[in-house]
N, C-alpha and C positions, 0 to 999 in steps of 0.2 A: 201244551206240546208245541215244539217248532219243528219246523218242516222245511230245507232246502228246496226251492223249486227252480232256481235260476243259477246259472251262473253268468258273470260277464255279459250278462243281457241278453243269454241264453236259454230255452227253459230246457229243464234237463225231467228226466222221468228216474233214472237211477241212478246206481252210487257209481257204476260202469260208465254213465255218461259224464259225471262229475271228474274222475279221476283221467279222464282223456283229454279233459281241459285244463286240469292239476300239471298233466304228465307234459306241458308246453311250459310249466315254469315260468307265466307271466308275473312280472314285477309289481303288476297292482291285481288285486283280483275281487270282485263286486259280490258280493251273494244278496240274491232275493230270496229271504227267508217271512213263512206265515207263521204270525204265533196268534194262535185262535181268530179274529177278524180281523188282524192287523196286519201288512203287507212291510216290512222293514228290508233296508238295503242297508249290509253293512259292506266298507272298505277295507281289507287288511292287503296289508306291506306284507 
């Protein structure tokens, strides 16, 4: 399983806090996601 826990080097708790940093329409946007022990940051345009 993967799990969002960050945004923009944020840590976020729910999909409400996610979407409040969505809703600002930043041009680059960072996710800290865990997938089982591993901590991965992806970059999406």
């Amino acid at each position: 399983m993967m799990f969002i826990i960050g945004v923009n080097r944020d840590r976020i708790s729910s999909i409400a806090e996610m979407r409040k940093v969505m809703a600002a329409k930043p041009s680059i946007i960072a996710l800290q996601v865990v997938r089982g022990n591993e901590n991965i940051y992806l970059l999406l345009r």
